[in-house]
Backbone bond lengths (Angstrom), bond angles and torsions (degrees), N, CA, C in turn:
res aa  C-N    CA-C-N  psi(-1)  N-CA   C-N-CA  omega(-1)  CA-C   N-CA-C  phi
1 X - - - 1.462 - - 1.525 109.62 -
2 X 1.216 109.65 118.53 1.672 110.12 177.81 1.726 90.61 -114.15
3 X 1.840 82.64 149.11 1.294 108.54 -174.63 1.999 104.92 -117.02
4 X 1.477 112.77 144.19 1.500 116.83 -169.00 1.370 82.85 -123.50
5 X 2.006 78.70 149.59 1.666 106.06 -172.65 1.710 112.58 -89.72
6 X 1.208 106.18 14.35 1.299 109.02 169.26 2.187 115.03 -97.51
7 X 1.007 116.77 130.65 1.650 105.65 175.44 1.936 105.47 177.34
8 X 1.203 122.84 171.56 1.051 105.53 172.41 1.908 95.60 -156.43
9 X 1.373 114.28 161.56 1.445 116.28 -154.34 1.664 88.93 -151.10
10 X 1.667 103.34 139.18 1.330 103.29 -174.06 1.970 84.78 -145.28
11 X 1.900 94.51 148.57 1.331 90.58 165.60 1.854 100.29 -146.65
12 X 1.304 112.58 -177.38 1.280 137.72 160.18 1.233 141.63 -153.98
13 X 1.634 102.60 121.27 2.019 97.19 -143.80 2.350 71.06 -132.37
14 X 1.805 97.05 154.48 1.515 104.93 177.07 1.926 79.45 -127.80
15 X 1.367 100.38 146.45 1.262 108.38 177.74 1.279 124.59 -177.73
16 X 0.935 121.33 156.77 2.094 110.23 -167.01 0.999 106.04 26.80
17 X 1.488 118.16 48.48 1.455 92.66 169.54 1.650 142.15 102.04
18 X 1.799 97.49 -34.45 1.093 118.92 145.29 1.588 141.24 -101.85
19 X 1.390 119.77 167.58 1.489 118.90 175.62 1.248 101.36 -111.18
20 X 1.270 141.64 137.26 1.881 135.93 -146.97 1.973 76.77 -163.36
21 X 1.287 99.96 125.03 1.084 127.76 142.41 1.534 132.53 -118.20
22 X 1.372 119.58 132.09 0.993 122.58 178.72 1.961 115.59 -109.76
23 X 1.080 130.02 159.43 1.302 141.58 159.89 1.550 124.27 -150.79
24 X 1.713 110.67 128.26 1.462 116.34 -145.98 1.955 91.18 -134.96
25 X 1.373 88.55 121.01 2.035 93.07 -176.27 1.662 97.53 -135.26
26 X 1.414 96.80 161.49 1.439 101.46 -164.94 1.724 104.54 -146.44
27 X 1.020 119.92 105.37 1.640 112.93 155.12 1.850 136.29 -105.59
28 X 1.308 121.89 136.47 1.097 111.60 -162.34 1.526 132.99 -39.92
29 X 1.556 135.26 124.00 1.454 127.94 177.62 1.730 99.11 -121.57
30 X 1.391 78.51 -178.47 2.076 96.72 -179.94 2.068 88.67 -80.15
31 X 1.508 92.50 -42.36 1.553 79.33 179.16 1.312 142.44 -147.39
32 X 1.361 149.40 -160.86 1.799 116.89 -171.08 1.820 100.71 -85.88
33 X 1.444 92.36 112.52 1.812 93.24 169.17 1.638 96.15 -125.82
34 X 1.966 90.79 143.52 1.359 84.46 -163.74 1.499 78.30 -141.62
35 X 1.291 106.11 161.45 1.639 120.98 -171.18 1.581 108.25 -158.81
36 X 1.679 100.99 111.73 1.840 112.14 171.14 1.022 101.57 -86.48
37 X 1.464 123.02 158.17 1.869 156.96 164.68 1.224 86.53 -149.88
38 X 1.616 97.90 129.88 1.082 125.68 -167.84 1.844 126.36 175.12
39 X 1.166 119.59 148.74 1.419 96.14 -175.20 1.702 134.12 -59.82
40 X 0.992 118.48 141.91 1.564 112.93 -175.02 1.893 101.03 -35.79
41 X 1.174 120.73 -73.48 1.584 111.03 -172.00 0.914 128.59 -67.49
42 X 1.676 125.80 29.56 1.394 129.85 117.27 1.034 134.64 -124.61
43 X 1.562 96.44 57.52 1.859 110.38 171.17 1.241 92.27 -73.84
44 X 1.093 139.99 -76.37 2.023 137.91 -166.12 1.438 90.63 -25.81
45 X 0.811 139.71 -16.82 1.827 118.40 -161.96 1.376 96.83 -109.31
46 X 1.227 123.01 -9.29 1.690 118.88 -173.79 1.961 112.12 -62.43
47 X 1.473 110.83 -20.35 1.447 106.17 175.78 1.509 108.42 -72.38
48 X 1.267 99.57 -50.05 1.713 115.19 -178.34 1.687 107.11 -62.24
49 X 1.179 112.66 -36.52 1.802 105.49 165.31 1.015 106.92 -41.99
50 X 1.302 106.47 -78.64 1.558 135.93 -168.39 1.452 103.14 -30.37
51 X 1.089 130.16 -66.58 1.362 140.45 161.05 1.650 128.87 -16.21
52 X 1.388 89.13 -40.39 1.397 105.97 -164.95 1.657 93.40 -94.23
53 X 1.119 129.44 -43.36 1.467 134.12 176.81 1.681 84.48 -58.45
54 X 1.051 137.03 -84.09 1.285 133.41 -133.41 1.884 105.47 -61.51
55 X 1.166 104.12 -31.38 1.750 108.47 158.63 1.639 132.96 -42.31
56 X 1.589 99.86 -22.48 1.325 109.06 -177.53 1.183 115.95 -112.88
57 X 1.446 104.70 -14.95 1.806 116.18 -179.44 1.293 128.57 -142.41
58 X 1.134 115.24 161.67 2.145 105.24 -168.34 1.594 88.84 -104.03
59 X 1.377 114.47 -69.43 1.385 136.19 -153.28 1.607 123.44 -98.91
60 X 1.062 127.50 139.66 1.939 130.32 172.06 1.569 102.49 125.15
61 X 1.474 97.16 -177.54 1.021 99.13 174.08 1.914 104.50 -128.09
62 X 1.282 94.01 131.57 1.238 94.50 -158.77 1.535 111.50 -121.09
63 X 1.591 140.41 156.11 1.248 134.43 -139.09 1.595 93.78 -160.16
64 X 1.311 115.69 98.42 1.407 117.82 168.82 1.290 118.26 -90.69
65 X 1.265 135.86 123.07 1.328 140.00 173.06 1.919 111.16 -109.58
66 X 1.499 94.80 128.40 1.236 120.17 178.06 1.606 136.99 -110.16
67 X 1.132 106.35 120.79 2.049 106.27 -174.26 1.199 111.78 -137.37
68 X 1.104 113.80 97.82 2.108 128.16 171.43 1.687 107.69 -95.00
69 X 1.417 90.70 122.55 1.516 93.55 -175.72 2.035 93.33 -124.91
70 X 1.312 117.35 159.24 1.638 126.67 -175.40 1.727 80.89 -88.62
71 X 1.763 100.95 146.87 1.272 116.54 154.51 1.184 136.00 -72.30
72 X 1.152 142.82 147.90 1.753 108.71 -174.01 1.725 122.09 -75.30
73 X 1.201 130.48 150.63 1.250 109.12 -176.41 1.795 104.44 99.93
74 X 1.391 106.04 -41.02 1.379 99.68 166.23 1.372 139.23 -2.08
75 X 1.909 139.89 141.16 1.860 103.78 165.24 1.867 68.79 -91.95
76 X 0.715 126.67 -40.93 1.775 107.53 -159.02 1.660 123.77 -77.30
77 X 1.659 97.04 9.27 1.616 109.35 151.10 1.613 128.43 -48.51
78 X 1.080 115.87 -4.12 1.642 120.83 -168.41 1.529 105.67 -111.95
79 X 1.550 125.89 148.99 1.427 123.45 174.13 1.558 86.06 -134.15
80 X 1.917 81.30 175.72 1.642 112.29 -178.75 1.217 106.43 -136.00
81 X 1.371 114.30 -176.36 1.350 129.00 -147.23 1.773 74.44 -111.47
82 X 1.771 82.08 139.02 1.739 97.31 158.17 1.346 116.86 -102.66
83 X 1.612 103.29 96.43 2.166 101.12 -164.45 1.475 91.18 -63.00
84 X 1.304 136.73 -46.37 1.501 125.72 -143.48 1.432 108.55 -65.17
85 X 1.847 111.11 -47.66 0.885 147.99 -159.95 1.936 86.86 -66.35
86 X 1.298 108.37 -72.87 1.126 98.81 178.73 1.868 150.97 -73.47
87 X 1.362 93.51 -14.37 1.731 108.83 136.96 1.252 142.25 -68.07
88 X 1.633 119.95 4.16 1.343 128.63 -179.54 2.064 72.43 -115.20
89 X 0.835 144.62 -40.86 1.601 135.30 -155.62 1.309 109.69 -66.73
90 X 2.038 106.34 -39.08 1.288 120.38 -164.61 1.548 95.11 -69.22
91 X 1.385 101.72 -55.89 1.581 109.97 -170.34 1.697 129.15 -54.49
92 X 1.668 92.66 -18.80 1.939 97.38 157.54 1.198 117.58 -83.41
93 X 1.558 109.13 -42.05 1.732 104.00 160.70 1.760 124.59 -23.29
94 X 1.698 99.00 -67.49 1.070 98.36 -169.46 1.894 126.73 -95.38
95 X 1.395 91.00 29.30 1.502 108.39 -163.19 2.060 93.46 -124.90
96 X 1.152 105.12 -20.52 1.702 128.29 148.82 1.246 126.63 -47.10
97 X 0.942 88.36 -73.09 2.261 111.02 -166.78 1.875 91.29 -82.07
98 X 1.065 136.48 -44.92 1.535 136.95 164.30 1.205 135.27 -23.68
99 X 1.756 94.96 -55.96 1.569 122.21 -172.34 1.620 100.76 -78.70
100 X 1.304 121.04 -63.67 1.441 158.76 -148.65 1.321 99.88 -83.20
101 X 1.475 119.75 -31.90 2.054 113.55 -169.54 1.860 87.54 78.91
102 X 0.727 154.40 53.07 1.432 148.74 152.36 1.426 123.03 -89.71
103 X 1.249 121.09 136.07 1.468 130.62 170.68 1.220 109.58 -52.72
104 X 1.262 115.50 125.05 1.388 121.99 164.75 1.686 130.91 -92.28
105 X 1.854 115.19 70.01 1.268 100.81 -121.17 2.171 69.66 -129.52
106 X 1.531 97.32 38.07 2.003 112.73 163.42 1.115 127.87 -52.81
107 X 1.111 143.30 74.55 1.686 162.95 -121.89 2.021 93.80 -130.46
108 X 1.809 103.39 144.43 1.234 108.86 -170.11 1.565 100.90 -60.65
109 X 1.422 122.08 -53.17 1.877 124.66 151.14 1.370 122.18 12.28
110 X 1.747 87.81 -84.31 1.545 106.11 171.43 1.149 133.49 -63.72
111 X 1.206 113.08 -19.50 1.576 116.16 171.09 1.669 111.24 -92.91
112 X 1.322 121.78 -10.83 1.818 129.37 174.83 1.742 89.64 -82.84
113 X 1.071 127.27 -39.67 1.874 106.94 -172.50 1.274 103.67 -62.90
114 X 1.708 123.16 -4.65 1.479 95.42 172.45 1.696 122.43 -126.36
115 X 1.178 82.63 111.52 1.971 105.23 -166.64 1.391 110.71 -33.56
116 X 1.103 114.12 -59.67 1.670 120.60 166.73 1.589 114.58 -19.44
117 X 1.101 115.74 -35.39 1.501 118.49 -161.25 1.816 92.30 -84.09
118 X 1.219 123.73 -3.18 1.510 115.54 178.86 1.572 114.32 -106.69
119 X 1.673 116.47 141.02 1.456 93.83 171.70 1.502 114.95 -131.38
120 X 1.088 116.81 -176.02 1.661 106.86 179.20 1.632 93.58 -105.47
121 X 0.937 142.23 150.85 1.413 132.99 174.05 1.512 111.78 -125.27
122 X 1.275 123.73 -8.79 1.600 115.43 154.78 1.442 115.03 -84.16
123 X 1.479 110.39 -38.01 1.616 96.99 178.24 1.213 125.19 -51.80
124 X 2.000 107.04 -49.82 1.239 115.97 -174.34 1.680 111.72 -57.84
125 X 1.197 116.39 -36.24 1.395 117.21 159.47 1.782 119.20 -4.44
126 X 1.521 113.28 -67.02 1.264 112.41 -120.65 1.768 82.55 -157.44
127 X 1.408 111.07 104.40 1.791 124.32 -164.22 1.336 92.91 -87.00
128 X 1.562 110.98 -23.72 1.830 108.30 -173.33 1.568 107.41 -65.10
129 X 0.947 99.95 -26.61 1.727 121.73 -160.35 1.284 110.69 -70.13
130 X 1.732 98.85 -47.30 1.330 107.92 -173.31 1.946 113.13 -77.29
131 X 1.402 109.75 -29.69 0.940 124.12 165.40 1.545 129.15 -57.05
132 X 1.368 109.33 -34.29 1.031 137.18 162.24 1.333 119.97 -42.09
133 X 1.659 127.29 -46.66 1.214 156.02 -118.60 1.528 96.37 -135.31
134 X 1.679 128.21 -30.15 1.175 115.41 168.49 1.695 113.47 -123.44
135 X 1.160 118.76 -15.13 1.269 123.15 172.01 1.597 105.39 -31.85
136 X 1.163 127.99 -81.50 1.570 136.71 -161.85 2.140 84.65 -31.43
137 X 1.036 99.35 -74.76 1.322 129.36 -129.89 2.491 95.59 -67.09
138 X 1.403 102.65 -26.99 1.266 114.51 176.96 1.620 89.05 -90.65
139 X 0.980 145.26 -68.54 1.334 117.57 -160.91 1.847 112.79 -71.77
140 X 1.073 122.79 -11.66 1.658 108.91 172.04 1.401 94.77 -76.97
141 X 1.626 123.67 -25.94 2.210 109.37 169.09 1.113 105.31 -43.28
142 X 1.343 96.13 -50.15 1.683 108.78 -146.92 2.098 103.74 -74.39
143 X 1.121 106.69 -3.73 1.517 103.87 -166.83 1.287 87.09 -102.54
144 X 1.692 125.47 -45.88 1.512 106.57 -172.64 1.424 115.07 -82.35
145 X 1.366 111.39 -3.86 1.427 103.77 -178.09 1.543 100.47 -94.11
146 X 1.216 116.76 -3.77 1.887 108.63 173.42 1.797 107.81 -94.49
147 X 1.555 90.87 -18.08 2.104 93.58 165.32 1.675 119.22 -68.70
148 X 1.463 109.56 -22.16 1.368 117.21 -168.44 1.494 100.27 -90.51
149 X 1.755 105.48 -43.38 1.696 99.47 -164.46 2.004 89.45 -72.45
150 X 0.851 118.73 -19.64 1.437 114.90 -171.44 2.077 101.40 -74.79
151 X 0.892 127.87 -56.70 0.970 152.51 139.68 2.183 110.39 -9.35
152 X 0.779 64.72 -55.53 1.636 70.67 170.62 1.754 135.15 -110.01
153 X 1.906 94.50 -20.13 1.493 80.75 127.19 1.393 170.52 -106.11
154 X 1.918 79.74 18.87 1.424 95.70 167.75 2.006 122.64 -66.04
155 X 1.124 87.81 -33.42 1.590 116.89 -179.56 1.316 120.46 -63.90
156 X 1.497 111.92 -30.53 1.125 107.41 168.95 1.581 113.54 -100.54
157 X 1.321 115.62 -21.14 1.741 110.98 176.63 1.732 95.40 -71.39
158 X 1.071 129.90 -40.86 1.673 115.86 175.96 1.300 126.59 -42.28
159 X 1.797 115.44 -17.65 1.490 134.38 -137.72 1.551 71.73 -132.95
160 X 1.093 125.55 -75.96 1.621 113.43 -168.85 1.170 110.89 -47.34
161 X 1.564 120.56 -58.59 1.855 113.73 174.80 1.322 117.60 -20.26
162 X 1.514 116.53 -56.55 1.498 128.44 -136.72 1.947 83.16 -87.41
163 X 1.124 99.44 -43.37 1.543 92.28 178.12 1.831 117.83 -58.69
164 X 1.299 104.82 -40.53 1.598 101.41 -162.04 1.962 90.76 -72.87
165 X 1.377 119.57 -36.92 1.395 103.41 169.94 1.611 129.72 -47.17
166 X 1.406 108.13 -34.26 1.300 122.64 -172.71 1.367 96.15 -75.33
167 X 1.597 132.98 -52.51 1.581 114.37 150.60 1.406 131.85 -10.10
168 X 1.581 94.37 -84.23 1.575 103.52 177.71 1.298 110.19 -41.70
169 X 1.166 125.18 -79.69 1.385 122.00 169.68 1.575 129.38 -2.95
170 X 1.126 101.95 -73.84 1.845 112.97 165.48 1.113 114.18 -36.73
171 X 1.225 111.75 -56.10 1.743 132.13 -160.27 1.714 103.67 -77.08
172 X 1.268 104.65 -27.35 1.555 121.05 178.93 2.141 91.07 -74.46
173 X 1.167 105.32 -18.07 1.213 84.04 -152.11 1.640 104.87 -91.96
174 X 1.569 94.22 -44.00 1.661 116.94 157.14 1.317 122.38 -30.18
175 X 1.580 109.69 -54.88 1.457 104.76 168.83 1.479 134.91 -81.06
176 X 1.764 97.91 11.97 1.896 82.56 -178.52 1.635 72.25 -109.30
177 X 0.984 150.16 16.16 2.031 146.34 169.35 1.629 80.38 -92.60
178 X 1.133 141.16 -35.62 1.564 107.54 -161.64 1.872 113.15 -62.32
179 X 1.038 116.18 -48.94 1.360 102.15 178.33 1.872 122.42 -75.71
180 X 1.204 103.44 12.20 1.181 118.12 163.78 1.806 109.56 -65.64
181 X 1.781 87.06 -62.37 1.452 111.47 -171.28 1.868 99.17 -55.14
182 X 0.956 117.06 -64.75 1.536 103.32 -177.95 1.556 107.38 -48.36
183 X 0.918 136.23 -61.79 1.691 141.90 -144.07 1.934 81.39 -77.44
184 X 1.049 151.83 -39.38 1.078 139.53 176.72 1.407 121.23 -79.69
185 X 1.543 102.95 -27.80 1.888 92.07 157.08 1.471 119.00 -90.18
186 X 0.936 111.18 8.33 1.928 136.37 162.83 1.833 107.39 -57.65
187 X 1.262 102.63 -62.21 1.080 131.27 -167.02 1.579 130.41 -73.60
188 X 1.854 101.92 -42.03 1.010 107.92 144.98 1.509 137.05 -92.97
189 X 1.531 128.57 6.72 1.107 121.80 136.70 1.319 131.27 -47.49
190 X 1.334 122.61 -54.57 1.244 131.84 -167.91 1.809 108.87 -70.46
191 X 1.653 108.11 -34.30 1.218 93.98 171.42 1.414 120.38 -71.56
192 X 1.362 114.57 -33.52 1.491 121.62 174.97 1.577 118.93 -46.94
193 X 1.458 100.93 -51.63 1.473 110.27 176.85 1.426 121.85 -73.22
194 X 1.584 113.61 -22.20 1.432 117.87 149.30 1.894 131.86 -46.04
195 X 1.022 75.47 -71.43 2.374 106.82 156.69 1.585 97.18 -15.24
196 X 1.894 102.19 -79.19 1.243 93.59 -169.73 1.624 122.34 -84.05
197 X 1.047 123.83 1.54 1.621 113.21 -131.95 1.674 69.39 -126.91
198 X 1.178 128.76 -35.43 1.952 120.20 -178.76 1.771 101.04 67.57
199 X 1.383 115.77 -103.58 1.623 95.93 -152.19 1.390 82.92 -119.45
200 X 1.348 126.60 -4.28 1.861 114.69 169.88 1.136 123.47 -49.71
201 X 1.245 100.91 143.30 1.824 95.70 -162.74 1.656 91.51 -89.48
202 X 1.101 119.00 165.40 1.814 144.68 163.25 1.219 125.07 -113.80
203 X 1.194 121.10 152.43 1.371 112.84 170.58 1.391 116.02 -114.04
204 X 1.582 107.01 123.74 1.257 137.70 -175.99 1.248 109.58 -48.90
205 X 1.151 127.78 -44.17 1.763 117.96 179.35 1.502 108.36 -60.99
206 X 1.302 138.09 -19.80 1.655 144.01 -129.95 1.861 71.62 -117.70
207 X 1.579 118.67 -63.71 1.468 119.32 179.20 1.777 116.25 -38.15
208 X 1.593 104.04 -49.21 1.642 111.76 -169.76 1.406 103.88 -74.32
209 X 1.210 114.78 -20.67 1.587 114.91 171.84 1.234 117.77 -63.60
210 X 1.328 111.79 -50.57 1.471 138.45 -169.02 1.663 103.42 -56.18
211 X 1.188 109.78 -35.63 2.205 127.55 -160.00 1.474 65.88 -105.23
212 X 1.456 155.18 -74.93 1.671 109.52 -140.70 1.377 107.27 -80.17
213 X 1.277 128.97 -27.94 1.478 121.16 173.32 1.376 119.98 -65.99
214 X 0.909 131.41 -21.22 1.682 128.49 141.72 1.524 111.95 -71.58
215 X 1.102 115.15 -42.44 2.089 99.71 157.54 1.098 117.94 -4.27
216 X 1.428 100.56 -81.03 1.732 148.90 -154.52 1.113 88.10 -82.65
217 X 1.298 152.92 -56.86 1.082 136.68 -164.79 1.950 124.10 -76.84
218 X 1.642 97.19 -12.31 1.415 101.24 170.26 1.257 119.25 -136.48
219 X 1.596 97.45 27.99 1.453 116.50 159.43 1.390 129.97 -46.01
220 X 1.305 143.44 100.45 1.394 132.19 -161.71 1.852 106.45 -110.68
221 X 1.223 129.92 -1.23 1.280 122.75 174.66 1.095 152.54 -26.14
222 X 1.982 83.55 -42.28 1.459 103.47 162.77 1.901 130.20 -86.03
223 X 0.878 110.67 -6.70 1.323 144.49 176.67 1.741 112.99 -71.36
224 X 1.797 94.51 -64.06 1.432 95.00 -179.32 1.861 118.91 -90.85
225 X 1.260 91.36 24.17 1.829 94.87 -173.83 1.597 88.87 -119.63
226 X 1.369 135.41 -31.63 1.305 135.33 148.31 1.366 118.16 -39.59
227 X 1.200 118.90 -78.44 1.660 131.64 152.27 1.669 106.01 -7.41
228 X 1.278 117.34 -97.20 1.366 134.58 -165.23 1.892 108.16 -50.61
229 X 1.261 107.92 -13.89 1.753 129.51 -176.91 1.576 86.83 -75.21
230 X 1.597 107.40 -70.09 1.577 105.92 -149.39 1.546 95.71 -81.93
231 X 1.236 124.54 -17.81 1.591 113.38 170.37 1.895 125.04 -66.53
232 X 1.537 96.48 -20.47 1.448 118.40 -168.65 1.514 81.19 -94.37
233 X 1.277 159.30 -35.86 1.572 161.31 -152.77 1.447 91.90 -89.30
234 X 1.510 105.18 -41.06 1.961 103.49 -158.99 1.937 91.95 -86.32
235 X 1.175 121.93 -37.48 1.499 113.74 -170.06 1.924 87.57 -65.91
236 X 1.248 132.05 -46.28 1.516 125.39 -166.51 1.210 94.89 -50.63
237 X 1.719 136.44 -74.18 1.086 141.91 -129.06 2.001 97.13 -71.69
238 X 1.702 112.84 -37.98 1.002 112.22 -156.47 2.099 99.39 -78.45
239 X 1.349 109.13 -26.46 1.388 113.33 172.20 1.539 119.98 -67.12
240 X 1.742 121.74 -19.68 1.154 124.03 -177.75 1.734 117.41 -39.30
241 X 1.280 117.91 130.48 1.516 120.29 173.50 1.505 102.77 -87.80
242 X 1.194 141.16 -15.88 1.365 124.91 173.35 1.300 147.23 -75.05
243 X 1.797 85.53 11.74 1.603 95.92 178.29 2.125 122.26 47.23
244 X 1.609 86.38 15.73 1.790 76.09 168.70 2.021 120.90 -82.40
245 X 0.766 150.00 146.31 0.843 171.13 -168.18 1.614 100.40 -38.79
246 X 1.154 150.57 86.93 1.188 129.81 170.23 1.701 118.39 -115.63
247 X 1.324 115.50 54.47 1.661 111.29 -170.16 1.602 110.39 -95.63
248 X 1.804 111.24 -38.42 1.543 107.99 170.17 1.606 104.80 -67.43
249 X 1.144 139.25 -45.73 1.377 130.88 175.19 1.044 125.49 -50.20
250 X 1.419 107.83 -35.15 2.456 110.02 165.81 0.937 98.85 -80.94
251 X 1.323 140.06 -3.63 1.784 120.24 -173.38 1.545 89.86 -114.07
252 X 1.767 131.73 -22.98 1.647 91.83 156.02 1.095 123.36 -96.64
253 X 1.553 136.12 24.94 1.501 129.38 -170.54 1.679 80.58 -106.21
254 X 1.537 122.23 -44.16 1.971 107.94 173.08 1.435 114.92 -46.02
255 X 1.242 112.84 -49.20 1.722 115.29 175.05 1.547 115.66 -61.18
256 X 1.485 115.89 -18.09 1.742 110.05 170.07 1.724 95.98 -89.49
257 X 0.794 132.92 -32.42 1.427 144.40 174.41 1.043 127.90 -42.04
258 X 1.413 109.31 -64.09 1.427 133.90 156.71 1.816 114.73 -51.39
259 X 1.349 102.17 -61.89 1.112 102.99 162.97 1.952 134.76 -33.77
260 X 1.355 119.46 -61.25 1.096 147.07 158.30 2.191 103.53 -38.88
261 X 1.255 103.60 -63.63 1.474 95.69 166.75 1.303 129.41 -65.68
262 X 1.134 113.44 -13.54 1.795 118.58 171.70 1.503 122.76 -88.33
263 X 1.535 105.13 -16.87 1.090 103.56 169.00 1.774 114.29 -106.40
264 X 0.860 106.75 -13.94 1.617 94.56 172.20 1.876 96.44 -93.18
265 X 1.223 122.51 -15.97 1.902 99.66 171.68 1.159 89.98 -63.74
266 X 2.049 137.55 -37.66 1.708 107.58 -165.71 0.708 128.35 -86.60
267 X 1.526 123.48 10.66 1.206 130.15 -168.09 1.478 101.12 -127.28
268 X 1.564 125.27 4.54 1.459 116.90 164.14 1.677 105.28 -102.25
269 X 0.872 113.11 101.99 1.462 130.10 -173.40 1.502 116.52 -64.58
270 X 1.277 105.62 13.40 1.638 111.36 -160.14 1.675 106.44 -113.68
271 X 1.583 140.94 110.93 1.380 137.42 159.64 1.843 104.88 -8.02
272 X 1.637 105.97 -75.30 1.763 89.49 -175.26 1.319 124.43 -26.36
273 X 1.684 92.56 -59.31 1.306 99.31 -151.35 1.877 116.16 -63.63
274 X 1.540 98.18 -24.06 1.676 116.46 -168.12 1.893 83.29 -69.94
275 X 1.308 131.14 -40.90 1.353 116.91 -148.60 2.200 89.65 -84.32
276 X 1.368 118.46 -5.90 1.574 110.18 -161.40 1.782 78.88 -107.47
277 X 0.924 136.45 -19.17 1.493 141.16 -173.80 1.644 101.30 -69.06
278 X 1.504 99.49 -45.80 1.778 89.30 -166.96 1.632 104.79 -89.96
279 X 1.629 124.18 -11.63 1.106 120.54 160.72 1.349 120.69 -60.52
280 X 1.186 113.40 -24.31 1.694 127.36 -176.44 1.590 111.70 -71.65
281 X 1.648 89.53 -55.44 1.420 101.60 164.66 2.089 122.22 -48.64
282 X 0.999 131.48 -47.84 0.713 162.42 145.24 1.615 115.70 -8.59
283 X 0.978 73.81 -72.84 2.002 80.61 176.11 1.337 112.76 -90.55
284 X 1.310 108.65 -22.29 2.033 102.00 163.43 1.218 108.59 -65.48
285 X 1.793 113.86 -45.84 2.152 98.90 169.87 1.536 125.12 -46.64
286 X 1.580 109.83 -40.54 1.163 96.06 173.54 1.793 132.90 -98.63
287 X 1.437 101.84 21.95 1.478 124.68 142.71 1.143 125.86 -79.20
288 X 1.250 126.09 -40.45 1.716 138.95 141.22 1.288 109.14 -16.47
289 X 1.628 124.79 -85.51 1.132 147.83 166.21 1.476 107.23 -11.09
290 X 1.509 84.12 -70.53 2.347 80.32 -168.39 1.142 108.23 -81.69
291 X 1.235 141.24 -2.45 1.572 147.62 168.51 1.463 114.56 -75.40
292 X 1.424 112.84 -18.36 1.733 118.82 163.30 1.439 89.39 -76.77
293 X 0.979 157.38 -69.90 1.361 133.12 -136.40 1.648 115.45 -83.75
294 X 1.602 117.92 -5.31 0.917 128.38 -178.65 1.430 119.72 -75.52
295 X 1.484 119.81 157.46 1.579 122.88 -161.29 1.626 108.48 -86.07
């Protein structure tokens, strides 16, 4: 079972008091980047989030959004004034308008548009508390958003299968043209050497030499038994039930893959075969493709 770094998980939990919504989205990265929004008095908890996201996921970049609102009826419905907070605010005010020639024209108004200046003083108390208050409500995100990324990488290993067959296939097809490809540069040797040579005779062993060293030389056997190895490696990894992480490991067994088809198109010397080579090619890019989004 492979899991993709794309998904998103939403919950809503009421509790102590509060109503805490959470929302959790994810798009593919090289590595786990994760980013809270959230209210200032539970920035301290953003390591311990973080934590808790990283339990459910290796890879993406991922974006938790946070909103705690008081219930009504609440005791911890009530705030206070942040004096400290707001005696260092006054004092840029007036350390502003001083420097600058500015009106000093700081009205009780103007100083309420800025939220900061309020605090809760039991919450801030007590980090257990606050933890308390979103725990429930971030891990039911975090459970439906690991049903969706699961969910979608089912969707894409169904889509990768069907592609790596369409590989085989090609490659199935390449190799019943290889003895084509010899017996037709067979053929046009001999007419060539007819062309020039008119009724002189040749010697036929010097000709059969000539057709197996081009054999051998566009021999692909070893190529497509490599091939059919790392395609049989990529169907294992994508059937795994352990849900470990396998997305850098399909994206270098595609690059031996890829690899393996580039060298037997240069070494099949034949129009067919160059036009079933770039179809091959072709559908490994867009195995490429869904292998970025994978975990």
């Amino acid at each position: 079972m492979i899991i993709s770094m794309t998904g998103f998980g939403q919950a809503k939990m009421e509790t102590l008091g509060k109503s805490v919504s959470v929302e959790i989205k994810s798009v593919n990265s090289r590595y786990l980047d994760i980013t809270c929004k959230m209210p200032k008095i539970y920035g301290r908890l953003e390591d311990k989030i973080k934590s808790v996201i990283g339990s459910y996921t290796t890879r993406g970049k991922i974006e938790l959004y946070l909103n705690v609102e008081n219930l009504p009826g609440s005791d911890d419905s009530y705030v206070a004034l942040n004096h400290e907070y707001i005696g260092n605010y006054l004092a840029c005010i007036k350390e502003l308008s001083e420097k600058y020639g500015l009106k000093n024209d700081v009205t009780v108004s103007s100083i309420l548009s800025n939220r900061d200046i309020f605090t809760n003083a039991k919450s801030e108390e007590d980090s257990d508390l606050l933890w308390q208050q979103l725990d429930g409500a971030i891990n039911n995100a975090l459970c439906a958003f690991t049903d969706m990324k699961k969910a979608e990488g089912k969707r894409l290993s169904e889509d990768i299968l069907t592609k790596l067959a369409g590989i085989e296939q090609i490659v199935g097809t390449i190799e019943n043209n290889c003895p084509e490809i010899v017996k037709n540069y067979e053929e046009k040797l001999i007419a060539r050497i007819k062309e020039l040579a008119g009724d002189v005779n040749f010697e036929e062993s010097r000709l059969l030499t000539e057709v197996a060293i081009f054999a051998d030389k566009v021999a692909i056997d070893e190529e497509i038994v490599r091939l059919n190895s790392h395609i049989s490696q990529f169907r294992e990894m994508l059937g795994a039930t352990d849900g470990a992480p396998v997305g850098r490991k399909l994206d270098f067994l595609l690059q031996e893959i890829n690899r393996e088809i580039n060298t037997i198109g240069s070494k099949s010397n034949n129009a067919k075969v160059a036009k079933l080579v770039v179809e091959a090619k072709s559908e490994a890019e867009k195995i490429r493709e869904q292998v970025q989004n994978i975990e």
